[in-house]
C-alpha positions in Angstrom: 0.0 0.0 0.0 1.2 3.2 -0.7 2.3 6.1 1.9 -1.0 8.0 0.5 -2.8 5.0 0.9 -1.6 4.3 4.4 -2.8 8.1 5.4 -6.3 7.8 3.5 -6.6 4.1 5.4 -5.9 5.7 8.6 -8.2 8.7 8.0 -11.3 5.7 7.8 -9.9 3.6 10.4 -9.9 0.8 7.8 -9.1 -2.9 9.4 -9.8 -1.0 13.2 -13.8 0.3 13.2 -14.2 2.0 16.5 -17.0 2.9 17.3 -15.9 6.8 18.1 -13.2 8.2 16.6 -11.0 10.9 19.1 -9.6 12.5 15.6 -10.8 12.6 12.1 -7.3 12.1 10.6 -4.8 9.8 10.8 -1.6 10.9 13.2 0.5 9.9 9.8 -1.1 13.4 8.1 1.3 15.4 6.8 1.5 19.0 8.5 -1.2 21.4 7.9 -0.9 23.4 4.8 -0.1 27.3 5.2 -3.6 29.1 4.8 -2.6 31.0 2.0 -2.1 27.0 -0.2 -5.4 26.7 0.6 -7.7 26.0 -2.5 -10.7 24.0 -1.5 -11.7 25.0 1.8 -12.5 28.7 3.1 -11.1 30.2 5.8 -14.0 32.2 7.3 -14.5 33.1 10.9 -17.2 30.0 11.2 -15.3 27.3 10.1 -14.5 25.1 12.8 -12.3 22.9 10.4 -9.5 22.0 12.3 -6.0 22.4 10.1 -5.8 18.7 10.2 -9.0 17.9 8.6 -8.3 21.0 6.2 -4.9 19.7 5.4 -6.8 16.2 4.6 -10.0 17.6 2.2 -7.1 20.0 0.6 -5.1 16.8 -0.4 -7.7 14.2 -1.1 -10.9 16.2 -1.8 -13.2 14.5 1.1 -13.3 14.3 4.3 -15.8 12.1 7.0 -16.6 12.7 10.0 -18.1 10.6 12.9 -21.3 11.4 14.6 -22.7 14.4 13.0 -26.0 14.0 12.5 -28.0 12.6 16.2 -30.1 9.3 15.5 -33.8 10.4 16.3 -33.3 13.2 13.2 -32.7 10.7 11.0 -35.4 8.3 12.8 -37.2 11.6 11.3 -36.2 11.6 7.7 -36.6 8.1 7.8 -40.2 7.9 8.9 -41.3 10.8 6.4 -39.5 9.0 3.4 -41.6 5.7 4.2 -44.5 8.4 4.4 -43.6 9.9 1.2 -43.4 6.6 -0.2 -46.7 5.6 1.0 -48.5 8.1 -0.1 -49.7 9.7 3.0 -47.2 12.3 2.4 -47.2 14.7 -0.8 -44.4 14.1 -3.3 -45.2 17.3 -5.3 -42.3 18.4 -6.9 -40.3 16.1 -5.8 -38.5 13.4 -7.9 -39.1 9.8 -7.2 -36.4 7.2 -8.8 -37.0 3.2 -9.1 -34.0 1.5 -9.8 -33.8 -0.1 -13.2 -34.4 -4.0 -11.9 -37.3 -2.8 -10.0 -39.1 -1.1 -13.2 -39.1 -4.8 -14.4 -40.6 -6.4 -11.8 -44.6 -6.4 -9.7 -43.9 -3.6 -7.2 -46.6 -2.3 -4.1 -46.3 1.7 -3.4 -44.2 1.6 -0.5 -40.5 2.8 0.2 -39.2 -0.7 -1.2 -40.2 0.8 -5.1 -38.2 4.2 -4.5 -34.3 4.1 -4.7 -34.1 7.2 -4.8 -35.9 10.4 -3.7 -34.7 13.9 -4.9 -35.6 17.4 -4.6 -36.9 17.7 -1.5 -35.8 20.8 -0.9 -39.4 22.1 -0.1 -40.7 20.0 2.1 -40.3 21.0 6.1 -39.5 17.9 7.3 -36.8 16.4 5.0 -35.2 20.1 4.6 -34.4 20.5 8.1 -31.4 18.1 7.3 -29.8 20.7 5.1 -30.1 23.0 7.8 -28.9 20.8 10.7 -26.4 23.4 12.7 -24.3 19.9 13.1 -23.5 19.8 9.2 -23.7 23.3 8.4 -20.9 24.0 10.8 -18.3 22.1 8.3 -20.0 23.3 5.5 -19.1 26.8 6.1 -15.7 25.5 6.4 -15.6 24.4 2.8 -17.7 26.9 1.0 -18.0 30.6 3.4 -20.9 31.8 5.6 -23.6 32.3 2.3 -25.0 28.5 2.0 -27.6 27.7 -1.1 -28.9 24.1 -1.1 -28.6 22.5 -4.8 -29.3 19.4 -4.8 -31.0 17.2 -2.2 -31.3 13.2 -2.4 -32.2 10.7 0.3 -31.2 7.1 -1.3 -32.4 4.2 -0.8 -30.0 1.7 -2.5 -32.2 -1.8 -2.9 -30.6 -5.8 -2.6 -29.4 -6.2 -6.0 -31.2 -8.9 -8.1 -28.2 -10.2 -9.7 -27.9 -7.7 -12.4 -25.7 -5.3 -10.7 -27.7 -2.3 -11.3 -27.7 -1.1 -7.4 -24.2 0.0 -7.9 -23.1 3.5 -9.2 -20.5 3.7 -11.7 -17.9 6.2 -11.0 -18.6 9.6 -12.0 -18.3 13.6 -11.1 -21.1 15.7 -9.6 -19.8 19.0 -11.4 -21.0 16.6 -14.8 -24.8 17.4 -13.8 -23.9 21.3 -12.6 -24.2 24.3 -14.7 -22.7 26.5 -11.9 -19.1 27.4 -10.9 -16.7 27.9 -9.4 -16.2 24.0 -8.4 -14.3 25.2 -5.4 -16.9 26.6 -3.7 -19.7 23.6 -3.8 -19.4 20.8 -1.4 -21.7 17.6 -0.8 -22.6 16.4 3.0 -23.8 12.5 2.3 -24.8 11.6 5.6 -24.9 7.6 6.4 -28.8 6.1 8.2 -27.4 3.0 9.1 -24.1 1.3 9.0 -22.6 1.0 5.1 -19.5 -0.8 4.3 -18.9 -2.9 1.1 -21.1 -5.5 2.0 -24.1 -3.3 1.2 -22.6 -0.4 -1.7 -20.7 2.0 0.1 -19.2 5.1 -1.1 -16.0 4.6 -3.0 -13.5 7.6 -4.0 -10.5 8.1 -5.6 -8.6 10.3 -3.2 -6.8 13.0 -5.0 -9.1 13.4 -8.1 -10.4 16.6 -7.1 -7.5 18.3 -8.3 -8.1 17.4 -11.9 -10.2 17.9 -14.8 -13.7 17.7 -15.5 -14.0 14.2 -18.0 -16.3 13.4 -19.9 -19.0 10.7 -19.5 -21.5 8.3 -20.7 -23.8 5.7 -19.8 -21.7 2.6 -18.8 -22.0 -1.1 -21.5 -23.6 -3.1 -18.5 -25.4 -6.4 -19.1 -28.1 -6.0 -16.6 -28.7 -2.5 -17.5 -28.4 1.1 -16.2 -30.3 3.6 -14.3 -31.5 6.7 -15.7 -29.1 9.3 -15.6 -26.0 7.2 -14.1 -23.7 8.6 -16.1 -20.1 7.4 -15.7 -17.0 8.5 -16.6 -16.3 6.9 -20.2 -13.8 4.2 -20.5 -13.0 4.1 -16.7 -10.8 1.5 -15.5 -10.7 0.7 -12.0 -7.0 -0.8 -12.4 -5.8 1.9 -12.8 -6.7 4.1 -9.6 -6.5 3.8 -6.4 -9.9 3.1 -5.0 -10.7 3.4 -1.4 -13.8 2.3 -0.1 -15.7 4.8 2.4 -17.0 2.5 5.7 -19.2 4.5 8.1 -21.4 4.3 11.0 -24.8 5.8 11.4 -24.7 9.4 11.5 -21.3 9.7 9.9 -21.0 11.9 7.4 -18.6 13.1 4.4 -18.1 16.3 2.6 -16.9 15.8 -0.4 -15.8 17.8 -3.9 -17.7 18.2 -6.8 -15.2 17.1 -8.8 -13.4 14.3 -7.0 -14.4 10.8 -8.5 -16.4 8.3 -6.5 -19.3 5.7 -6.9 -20.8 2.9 -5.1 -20.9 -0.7 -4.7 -23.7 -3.1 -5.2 -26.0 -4.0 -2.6 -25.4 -7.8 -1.6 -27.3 -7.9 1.3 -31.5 -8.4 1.8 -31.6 -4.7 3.3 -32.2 -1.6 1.7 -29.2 0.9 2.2 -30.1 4.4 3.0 -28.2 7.2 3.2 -29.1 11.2 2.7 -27.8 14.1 1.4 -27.3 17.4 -0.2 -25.0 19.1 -2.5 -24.3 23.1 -1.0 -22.8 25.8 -2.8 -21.8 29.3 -2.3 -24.4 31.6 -3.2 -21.7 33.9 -4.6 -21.2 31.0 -7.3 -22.7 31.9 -10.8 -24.5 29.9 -13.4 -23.3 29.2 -17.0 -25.6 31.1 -19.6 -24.6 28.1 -22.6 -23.4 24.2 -22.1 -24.1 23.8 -26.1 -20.7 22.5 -27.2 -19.2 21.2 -23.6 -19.2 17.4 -22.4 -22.0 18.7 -20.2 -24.3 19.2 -23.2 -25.4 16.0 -24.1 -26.8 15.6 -19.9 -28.1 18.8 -20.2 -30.5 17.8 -23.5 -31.0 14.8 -21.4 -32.7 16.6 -17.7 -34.2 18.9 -20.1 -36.2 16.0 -22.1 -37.1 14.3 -18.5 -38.4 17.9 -16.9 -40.3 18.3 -20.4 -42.0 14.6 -19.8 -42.2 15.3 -16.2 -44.4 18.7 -16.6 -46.0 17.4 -19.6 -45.2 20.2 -21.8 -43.5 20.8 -25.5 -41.4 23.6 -23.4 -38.3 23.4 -23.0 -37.2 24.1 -19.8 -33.2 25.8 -19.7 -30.6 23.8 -17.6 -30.3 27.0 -15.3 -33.8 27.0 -14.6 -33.9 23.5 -13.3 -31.8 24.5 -11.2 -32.8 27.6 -10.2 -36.0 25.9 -8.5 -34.0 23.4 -6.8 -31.8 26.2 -5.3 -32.9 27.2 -1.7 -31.5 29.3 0.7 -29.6 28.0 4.1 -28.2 30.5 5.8 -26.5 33.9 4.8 -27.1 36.1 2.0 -28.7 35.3 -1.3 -26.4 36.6 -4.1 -26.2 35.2 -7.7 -27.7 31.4 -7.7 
């Protein structure tokens, strides 16, 4: 195993698993960067990043953290997502995902059809996790005091049939966004149970953040591919170094819009849930024209599923979408 390796291993407390952690990073870190090398995190008066886990996200472009979120608020998301999912909640405007295996099977409305529920952004309940003071305290740390929410997701990753398709193949989050600057965007992904390999973590590719933006497709899988998992195109996983992200209920980890990660497949009988939202600063701006960029082709894609969705020959601009997903945290609205 590498020396990187060895840190990133000892930042997940891979082969130990306690059950609390007394420091996020490993005592092998390196020493914390100066402030002015700092690129991806912000150095803001409420930040309460310490220059370890600073030093860490700079170098690897993620960084978890044990505890965050208390377990009776996500007994609370939980129990509204099953609501949702019933029906005795409201899913207006809200997106509701099955996962490829379970479109082509008998299914009964209840949380075991959704694997995935997005945009809930305006409902009370499920909103108050973006606003959790025990996450927004690090976010501030990554992205300044002015905090939008993008894009929100509480997943629901079902036993995989034999076909594979609960896994996601490894891709970007800045691929889906038509706003910039990268730096100043972060996702929280906060684990509802306990997720290790067993039942499709999280895996990164520690480092990644600090390169380009690649372009993507759907992968060539046998058992098929759900909409909208795009992955980077002609990925090999030989080639990186992959490390898979164990965690504990309530954990939680920020990561880059542009490092690459994925997940495993479910091999368990249990659905995996996790929830989370992607922030950014609300001084970031949105791009006017994706016609001609490797983001087009996804761009033509969200628009054609919003024009189904709303049952309209409009077309409905990239920006827009996003514009209605867009709520403000805390701080000042500016430009998103």
């Amino acid at each position: 195993m590498s020396e990187r390796l060895k840190i990133v291993a000892g930042h997940l407390n891979v082969g130990q698993r306690p059950s609390v952690a007394s420091s996020i990073c490993s005592g092998h870190l390196t020493t914390a960067l100066a402030q002015s090398d700092y690129a991806y995190t912000d150095s803001n008066a409420e930040s309460v990043l310490t220059p370890e886990q600073i030093a860490f996200y700079e170098q690897n472009g993620f960084l978890v953290i044990k505890k965050v979120v208390p377990k009776e608020r996500l007994d609370e998301f939980r129990n509204r997502f099953q609501d949702i999912c019933s029906g005795k909640v409201s899913s207006f405007g809200m997106t509701l995902m099955r996962d490829v295996a379970i479109c082509k099977s008998e299914y009964v409305q209840n949380e075991k059809a959704i694997s995935k529920l997005q945009d809930f952004q305006w409902d009370d309940v499920l909103f108050e996790y973006c606003r959790l003071p025990e996450v927004l305290r690090y976010v501030k740390g990554f992205i300044g005091p002015n905090v939008m929410a993008m894009h929100t997701m509480l997943i629901n990753k079902p036993p995989d049939p034999g076909t594979l398709t609960s896994r996601h193949p490894m891709h970007q989050d800045l691929y889906y966004f038509p706003f910039r600057p990268p730096n100043r965007v972060v996702c929280s992904w906060t684990a509802m149970q306990k997720i290790d390999r067993k039942n499709g973590c999280l895996v990164v590719i520690p480092g990644s953040h600090k390169g380009d933006l690649l372009e993507h497709d759907y992968p060539d899988w046998e058992g098929g591919v759900n909409k909208l998992y795009h992955g980077i195109k002609d990925y090999n996983p030989e080639t990186d170094n992959r490390v898979w992200v164990e965690m504990d209920e309530g954990d939680t980890v920020f990561f880059h819009p542009v490092l690459i990660h994925g997940s495993g497949t479910n091999k368990t009988d249990g659905f995996r849930k996790s929830i989370s939202c992607h922030y950014a600063a609300s001084e970031c701006e949105y791009i006017e024209n994706l016609g001609g960029s490797m983001q087009e082709r996804v761009e033509k894609e969200i628009e054609e599923v919003v024009r189904k969705k709303t049952r309209t020959d409009v077309v409905v601009p990239l920006k827009d979408v996003w514009k209605y997903r867009a709520r403000l945290v805390c701080g000042e609205k500016i430009n998103l």
